[in-house]
PDB file of N, CA, C and O in Angstrom:
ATOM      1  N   UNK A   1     -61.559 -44.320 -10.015  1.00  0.00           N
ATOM      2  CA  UNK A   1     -61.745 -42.946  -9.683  1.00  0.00           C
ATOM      3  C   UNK A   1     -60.451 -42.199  -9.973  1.00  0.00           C
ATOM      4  O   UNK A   1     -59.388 -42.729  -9.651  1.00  0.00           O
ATOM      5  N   UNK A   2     -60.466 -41.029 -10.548  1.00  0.00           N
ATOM      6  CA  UNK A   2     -59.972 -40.513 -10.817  1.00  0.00           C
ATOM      7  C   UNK A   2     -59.087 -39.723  -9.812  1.00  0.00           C
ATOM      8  O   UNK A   2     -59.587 -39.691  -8.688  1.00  0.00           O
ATOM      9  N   UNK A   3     -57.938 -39.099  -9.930  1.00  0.00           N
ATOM     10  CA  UNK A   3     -56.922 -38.413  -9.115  1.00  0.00           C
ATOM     11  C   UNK A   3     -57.711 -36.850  -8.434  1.00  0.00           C
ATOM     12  O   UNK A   3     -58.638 -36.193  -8.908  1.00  0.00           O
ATOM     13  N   UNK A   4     -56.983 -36.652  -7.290  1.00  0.00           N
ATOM     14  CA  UNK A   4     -58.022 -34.943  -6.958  1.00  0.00           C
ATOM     15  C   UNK A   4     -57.414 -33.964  -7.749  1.00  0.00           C
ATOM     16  O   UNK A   4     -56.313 -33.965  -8.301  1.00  0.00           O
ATOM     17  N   UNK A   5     -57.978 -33.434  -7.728  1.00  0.00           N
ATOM     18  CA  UNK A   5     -57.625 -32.100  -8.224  1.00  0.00           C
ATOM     19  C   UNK A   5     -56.012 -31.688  -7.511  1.00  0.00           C
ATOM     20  O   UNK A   5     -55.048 -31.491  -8.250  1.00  0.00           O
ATOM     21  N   UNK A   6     -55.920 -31.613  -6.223  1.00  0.00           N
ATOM     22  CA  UNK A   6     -54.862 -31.281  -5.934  1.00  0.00           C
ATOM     23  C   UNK A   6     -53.659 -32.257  -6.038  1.00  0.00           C
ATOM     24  O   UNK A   6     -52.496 -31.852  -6.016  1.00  0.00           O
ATOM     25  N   UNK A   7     -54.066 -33.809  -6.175  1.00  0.00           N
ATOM     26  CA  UNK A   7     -52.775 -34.262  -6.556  1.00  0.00           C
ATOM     27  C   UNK A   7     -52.717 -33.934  -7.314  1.00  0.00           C
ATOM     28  O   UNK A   7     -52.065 -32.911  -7.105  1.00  0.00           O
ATOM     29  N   UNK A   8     -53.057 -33.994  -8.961  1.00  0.00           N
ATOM     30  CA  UNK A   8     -53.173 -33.205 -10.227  1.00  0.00           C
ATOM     31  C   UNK A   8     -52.178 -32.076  -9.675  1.00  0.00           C
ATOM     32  O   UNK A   8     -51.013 -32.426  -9.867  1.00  0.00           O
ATOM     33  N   UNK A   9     -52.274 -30.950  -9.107  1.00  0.00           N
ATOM     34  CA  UNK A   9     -51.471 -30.171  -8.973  1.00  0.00           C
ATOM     35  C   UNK A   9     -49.880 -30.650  -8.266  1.00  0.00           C
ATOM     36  O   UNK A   9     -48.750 -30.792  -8.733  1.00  0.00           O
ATOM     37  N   UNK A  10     -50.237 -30.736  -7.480  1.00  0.00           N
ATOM     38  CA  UNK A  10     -48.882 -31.854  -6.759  1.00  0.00           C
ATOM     39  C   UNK A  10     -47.771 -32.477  -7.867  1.00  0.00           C
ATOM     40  O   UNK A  10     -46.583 -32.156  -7.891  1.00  0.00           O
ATOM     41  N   UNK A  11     -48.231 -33.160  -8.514  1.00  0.00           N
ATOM     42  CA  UNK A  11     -47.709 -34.066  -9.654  1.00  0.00           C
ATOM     43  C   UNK A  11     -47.259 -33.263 -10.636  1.00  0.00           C
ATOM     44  O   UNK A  11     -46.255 -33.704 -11.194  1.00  0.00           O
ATOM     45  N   UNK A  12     -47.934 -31.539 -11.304  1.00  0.00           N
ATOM     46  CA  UNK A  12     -47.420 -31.089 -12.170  1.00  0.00           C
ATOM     47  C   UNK A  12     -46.616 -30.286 -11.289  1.00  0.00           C
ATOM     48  O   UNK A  12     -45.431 -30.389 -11.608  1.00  0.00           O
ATOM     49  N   UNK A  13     -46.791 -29.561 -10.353  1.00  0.00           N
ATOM     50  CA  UNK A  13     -45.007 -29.149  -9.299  1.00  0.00           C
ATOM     51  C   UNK A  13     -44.396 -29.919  -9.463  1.00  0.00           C
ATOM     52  O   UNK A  13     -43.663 -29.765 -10.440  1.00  0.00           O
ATOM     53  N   UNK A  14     -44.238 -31.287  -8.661  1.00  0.00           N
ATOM     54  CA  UNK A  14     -43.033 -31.965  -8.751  1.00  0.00           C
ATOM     55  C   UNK A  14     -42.587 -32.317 -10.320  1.00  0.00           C
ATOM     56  O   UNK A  14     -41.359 -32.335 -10.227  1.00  0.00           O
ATOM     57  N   UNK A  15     -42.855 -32.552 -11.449  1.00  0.00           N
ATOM     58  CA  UNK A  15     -42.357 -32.376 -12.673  1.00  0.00           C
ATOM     59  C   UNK A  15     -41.456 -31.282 -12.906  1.00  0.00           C
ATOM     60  O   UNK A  15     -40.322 -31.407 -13.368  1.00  0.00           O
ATOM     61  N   UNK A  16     -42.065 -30.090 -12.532  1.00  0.00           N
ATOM     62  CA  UNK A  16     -41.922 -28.496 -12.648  1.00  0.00           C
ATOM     63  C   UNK A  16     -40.346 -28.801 -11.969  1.00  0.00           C
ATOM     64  O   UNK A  16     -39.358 -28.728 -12.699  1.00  0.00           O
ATOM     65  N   UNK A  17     -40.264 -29.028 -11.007  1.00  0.00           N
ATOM     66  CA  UNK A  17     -39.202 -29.214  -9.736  1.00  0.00           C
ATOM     67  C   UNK A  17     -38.090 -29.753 -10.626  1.00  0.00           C
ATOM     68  O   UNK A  17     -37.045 -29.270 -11.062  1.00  0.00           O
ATOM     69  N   UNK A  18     -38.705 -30.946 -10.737  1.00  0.00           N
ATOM     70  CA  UNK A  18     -37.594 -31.879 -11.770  1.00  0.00           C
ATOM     71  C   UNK A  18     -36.795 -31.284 -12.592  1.00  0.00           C
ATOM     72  O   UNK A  18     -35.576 -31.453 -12.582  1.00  0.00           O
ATOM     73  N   UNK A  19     -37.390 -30.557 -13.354  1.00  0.00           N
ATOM     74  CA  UNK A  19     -37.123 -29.875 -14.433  1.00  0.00           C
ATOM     75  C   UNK A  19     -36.061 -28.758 -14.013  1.00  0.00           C
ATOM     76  O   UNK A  19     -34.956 -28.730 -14.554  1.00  0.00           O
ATOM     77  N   UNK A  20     -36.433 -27.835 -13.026  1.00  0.00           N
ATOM     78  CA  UNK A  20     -35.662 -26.999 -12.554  1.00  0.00           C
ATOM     79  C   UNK A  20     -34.331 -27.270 -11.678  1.00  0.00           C
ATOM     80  O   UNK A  20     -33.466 -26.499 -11.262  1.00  0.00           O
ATOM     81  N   UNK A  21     -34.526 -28.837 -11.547  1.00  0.00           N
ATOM     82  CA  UNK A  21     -33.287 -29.241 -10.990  1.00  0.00           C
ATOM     83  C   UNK A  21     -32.224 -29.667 -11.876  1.00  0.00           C
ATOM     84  O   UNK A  21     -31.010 -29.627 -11.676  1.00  0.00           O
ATOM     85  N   UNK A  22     -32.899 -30.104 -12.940  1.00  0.00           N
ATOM     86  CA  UNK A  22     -32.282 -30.475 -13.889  1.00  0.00           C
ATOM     87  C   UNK A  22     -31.364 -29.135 -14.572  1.00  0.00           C
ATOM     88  O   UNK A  22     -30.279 -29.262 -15.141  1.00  0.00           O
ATOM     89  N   UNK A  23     -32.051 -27.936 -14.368  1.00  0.00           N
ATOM     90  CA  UNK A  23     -31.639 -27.584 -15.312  1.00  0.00           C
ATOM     91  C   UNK A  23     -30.912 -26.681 -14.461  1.00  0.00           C
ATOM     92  O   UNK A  23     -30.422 -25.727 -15.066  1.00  0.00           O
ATOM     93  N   UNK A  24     -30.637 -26.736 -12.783  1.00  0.00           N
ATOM     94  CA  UNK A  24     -29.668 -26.276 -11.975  1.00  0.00           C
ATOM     95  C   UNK A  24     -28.727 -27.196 -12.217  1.00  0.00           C
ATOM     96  O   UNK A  24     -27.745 -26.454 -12.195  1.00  0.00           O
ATOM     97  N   UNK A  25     -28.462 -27.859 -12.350  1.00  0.00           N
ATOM     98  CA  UNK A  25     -27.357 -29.044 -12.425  1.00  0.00           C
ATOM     99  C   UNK A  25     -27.007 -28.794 -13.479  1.00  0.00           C
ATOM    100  O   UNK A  25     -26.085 -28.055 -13.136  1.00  0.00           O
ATOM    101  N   UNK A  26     -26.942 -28.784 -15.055  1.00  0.00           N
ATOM    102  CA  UNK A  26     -26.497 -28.704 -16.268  1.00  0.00           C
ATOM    103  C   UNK A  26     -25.751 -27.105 -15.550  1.00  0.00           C
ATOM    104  O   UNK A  26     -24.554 -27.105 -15.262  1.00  0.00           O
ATOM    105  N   UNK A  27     -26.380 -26.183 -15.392  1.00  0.00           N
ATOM    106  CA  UNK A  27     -25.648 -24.973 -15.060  1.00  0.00           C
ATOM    107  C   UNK A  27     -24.662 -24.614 -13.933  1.00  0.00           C
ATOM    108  O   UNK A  27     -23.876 -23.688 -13.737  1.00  0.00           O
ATOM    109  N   UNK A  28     -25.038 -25.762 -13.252  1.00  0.00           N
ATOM    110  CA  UNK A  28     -23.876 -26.047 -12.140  1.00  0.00           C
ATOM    111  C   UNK A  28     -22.618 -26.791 -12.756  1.00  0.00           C
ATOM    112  O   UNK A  28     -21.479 -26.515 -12.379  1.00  0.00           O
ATOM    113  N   UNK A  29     -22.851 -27.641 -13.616  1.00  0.00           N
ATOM    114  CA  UNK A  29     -21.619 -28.055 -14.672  1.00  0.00           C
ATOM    115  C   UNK A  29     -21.048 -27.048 -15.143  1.00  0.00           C
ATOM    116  O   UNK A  29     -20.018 -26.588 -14.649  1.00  0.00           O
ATOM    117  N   UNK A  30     -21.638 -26.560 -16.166  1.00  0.00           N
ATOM    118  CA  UNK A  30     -20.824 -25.624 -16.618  1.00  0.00           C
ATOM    119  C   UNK A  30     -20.261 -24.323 -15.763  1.00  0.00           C
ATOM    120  O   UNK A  30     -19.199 -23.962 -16.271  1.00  0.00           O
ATOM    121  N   UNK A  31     -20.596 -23.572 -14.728  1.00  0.00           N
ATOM    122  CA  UNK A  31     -19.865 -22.434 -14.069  1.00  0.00           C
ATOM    123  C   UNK A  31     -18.555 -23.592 -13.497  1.00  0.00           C
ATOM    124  O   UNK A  31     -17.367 -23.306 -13.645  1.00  0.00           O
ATOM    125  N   UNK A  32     -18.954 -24.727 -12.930  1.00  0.00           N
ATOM    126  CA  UNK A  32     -17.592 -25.313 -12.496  1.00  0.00           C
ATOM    127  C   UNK A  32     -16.749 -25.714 -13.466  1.00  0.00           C
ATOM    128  O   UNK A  32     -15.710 -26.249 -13.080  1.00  0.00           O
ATOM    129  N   UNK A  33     -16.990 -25.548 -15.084  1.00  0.00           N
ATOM    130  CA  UNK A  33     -16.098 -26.668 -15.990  1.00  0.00           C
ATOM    131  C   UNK A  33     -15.525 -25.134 -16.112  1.00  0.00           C
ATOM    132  O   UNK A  33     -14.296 -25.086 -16.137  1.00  0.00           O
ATOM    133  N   UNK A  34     -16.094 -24.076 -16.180  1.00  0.00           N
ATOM    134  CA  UNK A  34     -15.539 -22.275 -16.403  1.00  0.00           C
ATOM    135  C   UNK A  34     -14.675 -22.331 -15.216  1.00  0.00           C
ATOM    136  O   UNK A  34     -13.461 -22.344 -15.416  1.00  0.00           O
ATOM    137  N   UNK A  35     -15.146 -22.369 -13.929  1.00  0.00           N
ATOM    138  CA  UNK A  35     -14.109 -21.514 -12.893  1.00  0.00           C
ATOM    139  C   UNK A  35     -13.055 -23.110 -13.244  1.00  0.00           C
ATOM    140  O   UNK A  35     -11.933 -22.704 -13.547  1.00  0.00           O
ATOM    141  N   UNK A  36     -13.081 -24.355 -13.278  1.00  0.00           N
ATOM    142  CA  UNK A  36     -11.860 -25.039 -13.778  1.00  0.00           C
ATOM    143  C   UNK A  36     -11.139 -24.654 -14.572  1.00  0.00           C
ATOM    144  O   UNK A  36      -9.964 -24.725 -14.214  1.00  0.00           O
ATOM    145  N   UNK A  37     -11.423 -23.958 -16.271  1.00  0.00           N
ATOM    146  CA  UNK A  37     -10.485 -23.620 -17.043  1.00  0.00           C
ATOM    147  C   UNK A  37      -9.869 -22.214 -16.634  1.00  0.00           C
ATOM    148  O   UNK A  37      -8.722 -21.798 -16.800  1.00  0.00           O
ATOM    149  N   UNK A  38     -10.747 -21.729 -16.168  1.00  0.00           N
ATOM    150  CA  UNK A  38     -10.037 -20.174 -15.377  1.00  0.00           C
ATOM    151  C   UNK A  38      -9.138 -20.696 -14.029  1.00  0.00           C
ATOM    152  O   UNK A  38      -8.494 -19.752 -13.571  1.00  0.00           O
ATOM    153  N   UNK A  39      -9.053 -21.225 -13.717  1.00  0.00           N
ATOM    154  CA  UNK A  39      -7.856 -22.038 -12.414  1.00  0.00           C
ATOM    155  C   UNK A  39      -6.603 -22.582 -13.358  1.00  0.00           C
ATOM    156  O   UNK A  39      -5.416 -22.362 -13.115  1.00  0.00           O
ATOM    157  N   UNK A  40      -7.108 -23.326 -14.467  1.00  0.00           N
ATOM    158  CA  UNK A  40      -5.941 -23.703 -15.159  1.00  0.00           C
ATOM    159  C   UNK A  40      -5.057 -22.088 -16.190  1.00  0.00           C
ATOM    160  O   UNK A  40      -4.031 -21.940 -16.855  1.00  0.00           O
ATOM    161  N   UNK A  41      -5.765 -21.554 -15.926  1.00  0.00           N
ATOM    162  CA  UNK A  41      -5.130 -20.357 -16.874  1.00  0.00           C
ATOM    163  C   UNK A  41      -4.477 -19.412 -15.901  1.00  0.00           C
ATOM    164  O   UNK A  41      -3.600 -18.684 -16.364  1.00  0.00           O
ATOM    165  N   UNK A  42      -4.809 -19.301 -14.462  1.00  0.00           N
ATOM    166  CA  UNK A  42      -3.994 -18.549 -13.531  1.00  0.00           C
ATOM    167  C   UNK A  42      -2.921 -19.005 -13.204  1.00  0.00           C
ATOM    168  O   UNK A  42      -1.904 -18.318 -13.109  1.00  0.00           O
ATOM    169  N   UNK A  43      -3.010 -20.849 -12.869  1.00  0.00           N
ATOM    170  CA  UNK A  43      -1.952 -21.284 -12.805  1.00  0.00           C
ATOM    171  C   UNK A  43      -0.628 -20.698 -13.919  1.00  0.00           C
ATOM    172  O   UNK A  43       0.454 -20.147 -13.714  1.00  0.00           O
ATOM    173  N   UNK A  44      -1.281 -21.095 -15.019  1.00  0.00           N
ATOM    174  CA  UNK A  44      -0.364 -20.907 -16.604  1.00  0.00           C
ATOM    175  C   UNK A  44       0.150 -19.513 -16.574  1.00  0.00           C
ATOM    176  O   UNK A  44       1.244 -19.292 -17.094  1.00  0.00           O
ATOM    177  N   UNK A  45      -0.500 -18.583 -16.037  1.00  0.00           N
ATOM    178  CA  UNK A  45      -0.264 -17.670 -16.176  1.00  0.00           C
ATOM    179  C   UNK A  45       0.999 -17.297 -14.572  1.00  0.00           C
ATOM    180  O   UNK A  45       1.959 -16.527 -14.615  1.00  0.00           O
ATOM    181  N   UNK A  46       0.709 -17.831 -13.779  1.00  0.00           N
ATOM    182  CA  UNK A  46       2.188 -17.986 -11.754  1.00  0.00           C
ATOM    183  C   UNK A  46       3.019 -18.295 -12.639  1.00  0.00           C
ATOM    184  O   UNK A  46       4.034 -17.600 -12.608  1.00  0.00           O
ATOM    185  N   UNK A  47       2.978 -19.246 -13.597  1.00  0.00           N
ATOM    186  CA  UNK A  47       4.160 -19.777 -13.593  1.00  0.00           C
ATOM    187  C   UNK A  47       4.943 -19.489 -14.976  1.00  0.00           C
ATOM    188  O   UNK A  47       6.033 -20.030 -15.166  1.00  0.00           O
ATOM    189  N   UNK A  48       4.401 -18.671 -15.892  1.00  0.00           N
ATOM    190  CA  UNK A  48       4.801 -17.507 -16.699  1.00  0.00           C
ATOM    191  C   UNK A  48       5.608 -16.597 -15.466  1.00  0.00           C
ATOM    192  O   UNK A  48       6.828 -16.712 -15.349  1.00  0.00           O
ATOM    193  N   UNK A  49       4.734 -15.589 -14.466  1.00  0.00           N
ATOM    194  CA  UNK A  49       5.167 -14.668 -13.632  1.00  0.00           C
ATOM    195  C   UNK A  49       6.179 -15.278 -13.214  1.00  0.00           C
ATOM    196  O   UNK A  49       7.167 -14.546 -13.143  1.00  0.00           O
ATOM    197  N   UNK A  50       6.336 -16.290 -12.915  1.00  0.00           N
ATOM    198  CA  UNK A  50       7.959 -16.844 -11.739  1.00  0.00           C
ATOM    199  C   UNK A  50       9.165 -16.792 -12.467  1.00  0.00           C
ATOM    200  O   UNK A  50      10.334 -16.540 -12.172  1.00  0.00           O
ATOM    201  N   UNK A  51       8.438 -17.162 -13.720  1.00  0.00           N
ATOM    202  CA  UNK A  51       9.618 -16.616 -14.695  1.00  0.00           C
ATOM    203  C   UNK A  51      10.493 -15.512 -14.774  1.00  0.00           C
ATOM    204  O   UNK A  51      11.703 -15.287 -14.750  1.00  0.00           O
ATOM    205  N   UNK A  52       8.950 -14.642 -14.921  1.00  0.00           N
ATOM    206  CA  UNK A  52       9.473 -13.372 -15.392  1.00  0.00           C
ATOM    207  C   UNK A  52       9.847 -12.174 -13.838  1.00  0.00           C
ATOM    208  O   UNK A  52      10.139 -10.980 -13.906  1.00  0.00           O
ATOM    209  N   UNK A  53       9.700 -13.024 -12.583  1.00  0.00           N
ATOM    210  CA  UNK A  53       9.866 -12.438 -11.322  1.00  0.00           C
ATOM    211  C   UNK A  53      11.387 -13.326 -11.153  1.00  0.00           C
ATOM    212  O   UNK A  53      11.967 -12.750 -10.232  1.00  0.00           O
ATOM    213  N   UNK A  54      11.981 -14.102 -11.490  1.00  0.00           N
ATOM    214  CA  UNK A  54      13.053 -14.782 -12.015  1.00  0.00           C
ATOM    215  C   UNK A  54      14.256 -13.700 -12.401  1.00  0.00           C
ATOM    216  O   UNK A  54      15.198 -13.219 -11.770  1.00  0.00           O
ATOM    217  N   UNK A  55      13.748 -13.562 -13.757  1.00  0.00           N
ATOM    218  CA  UNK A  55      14.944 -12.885 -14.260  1.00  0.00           C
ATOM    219  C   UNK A  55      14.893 -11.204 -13.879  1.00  0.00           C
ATOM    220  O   UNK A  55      15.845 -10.484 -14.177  1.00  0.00           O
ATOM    221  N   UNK A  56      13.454 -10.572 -13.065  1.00  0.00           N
ATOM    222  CA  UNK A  56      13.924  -9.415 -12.246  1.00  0.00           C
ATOM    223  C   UNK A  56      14.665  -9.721 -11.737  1.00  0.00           C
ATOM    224  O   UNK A  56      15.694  -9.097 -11.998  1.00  0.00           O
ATOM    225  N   UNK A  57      14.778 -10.549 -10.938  1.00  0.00           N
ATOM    226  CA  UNK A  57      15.473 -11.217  -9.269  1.00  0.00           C
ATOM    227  C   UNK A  57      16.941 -10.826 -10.026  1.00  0.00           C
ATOM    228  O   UNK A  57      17.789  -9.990  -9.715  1.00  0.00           O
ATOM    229  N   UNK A  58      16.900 -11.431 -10.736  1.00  0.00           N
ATOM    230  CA  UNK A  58      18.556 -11.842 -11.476  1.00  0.00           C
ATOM    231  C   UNK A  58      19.270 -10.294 -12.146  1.00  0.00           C
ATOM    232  O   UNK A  58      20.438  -9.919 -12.253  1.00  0.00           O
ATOM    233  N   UNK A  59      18.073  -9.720 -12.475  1.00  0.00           N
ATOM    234  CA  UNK A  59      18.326  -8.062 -13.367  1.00  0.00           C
ATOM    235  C   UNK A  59      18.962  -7.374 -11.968  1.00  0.00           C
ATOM    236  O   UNK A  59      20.115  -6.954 -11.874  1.00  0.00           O
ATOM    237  N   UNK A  60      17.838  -7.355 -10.788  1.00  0.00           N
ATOM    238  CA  UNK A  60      18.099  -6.491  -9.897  1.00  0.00           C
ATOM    239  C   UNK A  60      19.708  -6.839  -9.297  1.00  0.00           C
ATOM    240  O   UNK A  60      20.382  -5.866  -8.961  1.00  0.00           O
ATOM    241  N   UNK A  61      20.250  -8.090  -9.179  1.00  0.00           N
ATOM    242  CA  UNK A  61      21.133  -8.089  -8.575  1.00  0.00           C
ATOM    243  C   UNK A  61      22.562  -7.846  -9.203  1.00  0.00           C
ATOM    244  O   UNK A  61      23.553  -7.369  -8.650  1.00  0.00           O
ATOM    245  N   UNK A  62      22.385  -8.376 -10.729  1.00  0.00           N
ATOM    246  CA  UNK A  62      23.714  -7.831 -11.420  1.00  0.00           C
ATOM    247  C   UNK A  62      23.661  -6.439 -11.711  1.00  0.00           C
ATOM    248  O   UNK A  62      24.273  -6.063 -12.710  1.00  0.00           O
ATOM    249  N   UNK A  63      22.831  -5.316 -10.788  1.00  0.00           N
ATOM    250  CA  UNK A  63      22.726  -3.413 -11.218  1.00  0.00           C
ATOM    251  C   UNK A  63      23.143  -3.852  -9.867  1.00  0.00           C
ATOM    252  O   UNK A  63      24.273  -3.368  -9.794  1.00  0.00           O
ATOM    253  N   UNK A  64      22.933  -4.445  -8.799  1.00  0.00           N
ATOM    254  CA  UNK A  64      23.463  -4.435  -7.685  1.00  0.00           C
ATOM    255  C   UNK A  64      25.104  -4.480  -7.403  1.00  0.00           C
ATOM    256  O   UNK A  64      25.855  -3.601  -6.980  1.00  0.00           O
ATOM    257  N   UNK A  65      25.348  -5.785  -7.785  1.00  0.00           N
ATOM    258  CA  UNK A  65      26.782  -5.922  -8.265  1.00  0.00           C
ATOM    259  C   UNK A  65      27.421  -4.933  -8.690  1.00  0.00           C
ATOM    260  O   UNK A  65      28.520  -4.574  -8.268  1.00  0.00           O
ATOM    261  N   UNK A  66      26.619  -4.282  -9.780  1.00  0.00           N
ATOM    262  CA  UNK A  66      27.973  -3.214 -10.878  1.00  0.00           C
ATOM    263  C   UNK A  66      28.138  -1.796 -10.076  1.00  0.00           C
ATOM    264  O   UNK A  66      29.083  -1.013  -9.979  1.00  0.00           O
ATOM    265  N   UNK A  67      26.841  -1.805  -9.555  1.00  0.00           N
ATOM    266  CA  UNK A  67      27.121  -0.655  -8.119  1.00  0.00           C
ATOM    267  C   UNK A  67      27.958  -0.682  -7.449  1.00  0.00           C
ATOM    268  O   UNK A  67      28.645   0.285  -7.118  1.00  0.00           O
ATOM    269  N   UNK A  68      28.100  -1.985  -7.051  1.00  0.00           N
ATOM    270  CA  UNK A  68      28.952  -1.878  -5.589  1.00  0.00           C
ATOM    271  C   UNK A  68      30.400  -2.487  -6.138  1.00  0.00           C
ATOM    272  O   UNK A  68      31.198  -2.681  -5.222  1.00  0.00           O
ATOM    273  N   UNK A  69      30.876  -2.818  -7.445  1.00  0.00           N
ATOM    274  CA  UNK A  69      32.143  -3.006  -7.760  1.00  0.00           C
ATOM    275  C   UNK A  69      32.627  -1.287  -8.127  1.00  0.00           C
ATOM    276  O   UNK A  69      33.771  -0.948  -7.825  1.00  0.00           O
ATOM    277  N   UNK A  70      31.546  -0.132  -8.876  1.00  0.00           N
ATOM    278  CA  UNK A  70      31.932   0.759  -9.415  1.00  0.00           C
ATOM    279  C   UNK A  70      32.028   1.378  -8.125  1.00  0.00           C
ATOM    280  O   UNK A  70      33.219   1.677  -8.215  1.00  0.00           O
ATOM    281  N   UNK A  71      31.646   1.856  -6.842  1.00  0.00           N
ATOM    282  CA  UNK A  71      31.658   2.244  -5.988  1.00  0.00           C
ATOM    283  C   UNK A  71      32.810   2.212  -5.083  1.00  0.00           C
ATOM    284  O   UNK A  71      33.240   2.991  -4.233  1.00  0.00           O
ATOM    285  N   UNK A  72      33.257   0.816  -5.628  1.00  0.00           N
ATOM    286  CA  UNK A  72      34.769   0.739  -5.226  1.00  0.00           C
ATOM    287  C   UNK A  72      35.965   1.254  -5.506  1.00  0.00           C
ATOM    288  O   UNK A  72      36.980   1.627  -4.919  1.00  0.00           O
ATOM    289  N   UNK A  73      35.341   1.120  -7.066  1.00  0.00           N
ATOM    290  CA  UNK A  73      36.661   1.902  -8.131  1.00  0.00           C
ATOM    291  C   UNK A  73      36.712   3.077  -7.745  1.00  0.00           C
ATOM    292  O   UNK A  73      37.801   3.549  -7.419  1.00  0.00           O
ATOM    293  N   UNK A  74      35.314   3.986  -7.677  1.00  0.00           N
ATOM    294  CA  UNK A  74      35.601   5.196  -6.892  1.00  0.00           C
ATOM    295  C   UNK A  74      36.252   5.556  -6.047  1.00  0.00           C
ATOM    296  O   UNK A  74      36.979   6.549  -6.053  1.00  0.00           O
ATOM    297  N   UNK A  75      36.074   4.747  -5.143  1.00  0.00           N
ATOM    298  CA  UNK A  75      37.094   4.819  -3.876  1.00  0.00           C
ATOM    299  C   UNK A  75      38.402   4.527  -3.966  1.00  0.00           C
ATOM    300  O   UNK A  75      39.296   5.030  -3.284  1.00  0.00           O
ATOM    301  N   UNK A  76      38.546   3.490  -5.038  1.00  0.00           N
ATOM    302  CA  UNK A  76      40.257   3.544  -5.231  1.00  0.00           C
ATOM    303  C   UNK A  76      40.828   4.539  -5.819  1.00  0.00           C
ATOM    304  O   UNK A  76      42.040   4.748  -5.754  1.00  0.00           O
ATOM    305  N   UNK A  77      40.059   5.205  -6.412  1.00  0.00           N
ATOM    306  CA  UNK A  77      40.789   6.281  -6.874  1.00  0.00           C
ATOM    307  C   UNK A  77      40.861   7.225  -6.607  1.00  0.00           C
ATOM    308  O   UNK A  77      41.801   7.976  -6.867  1.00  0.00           O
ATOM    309  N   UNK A  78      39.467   7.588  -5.742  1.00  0.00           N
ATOM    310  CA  UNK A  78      40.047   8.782  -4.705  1.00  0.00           C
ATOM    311  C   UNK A  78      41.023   8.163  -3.610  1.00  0.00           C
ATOM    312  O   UNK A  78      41.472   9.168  -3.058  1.00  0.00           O
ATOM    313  N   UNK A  79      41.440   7.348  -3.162  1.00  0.00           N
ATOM    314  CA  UNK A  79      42.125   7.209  -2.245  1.00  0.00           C
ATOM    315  C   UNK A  79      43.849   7.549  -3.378  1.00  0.00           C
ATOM    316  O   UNK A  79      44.730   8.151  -2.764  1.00  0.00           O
ATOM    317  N   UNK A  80      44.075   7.270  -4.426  1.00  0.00           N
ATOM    318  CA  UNK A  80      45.240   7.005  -5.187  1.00  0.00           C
ATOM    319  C   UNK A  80      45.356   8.737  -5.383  1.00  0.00           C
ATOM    320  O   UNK A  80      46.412   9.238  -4.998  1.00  0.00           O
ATOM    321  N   UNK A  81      44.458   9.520  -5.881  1.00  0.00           N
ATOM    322  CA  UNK A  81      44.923  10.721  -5.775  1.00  0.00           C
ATOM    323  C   UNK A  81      45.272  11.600  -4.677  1.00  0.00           C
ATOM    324  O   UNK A  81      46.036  12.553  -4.829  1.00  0.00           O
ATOM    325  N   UNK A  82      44.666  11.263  -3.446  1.00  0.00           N
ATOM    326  CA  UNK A  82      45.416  11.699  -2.240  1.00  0.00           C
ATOM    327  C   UNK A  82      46.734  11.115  -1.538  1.00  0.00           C
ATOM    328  O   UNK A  82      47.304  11.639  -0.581  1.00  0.00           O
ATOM    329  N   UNK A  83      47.088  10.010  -2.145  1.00  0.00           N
ATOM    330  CA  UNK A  83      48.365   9.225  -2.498  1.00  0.00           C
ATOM    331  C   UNK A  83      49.430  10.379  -3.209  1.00  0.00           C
ATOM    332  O   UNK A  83      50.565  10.539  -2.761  1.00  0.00           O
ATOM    333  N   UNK A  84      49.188  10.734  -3.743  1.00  0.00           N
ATOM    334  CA  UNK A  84      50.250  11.340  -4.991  1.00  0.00           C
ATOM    335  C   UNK A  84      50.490  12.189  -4.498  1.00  0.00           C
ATOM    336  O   UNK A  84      49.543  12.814  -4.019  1.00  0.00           O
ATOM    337  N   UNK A  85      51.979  12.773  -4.296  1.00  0.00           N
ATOM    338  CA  UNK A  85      52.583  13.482  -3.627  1.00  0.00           C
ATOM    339  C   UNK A  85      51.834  15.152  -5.026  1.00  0.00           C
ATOM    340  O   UNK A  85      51.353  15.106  -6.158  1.00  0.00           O
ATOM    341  N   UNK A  86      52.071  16.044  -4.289  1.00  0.00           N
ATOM    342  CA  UNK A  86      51.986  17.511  -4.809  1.00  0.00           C
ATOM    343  C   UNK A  86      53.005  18.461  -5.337  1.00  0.00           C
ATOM    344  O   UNK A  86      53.628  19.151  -4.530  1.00  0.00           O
ATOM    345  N   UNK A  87      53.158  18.528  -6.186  1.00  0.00           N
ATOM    346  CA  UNK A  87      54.350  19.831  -6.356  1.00  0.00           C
ATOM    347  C   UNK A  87      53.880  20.946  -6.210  1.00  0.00           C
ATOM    348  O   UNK A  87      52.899  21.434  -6.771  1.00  0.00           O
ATOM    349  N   UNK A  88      54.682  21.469  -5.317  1.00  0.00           N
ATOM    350  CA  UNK A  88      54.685  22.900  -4.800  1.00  0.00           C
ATOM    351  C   UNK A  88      55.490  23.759  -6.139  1.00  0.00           C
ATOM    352  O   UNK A  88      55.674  24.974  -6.072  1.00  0.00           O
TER     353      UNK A  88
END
């Protein structure tokens, strides 16, 4: 005797199912093999930035430096001209 009608149906769902799992999984591979190479390219890309947040670090502090050595000179030299006697 033959199968019912509704296993008949039963049997072509669960195929159906199969199929759609299958073909959630292949697409679940790939968005994760994508957001993996996009993780490896942000990384690549921090550690470019640390670089280049590096030699700000380093820019900002030698304009820092030349400030505060020229700031001095200023001051020595206004202090040297109120030094110097005046002729009347």
């Amino acid at each position: 005797m033959g199968k019912s009608r509704v296993a008949k149906k039963v049997d072509k769902l669960e195929k159906k199912a199969d199929e759609l799992r299958s073909k959630a999984e292949k697409k679940g591979k790939q968005i994760e093999s994508k957001a993996s190479d996009r993780i490896d390219e942000l990384s690549a890309e921090e550690e470019k930035g640390g670089k280049k947040g590096l030699f700000a670090f380093l820019l900002a502090a030698g304009a820092a430096v030349a400030y505060a050595l020229k700031k001095k000179r200023d001051q020595e030299l206004d202090d040297a001209l109120w030094e110097e006697p005046r002729s009347i």
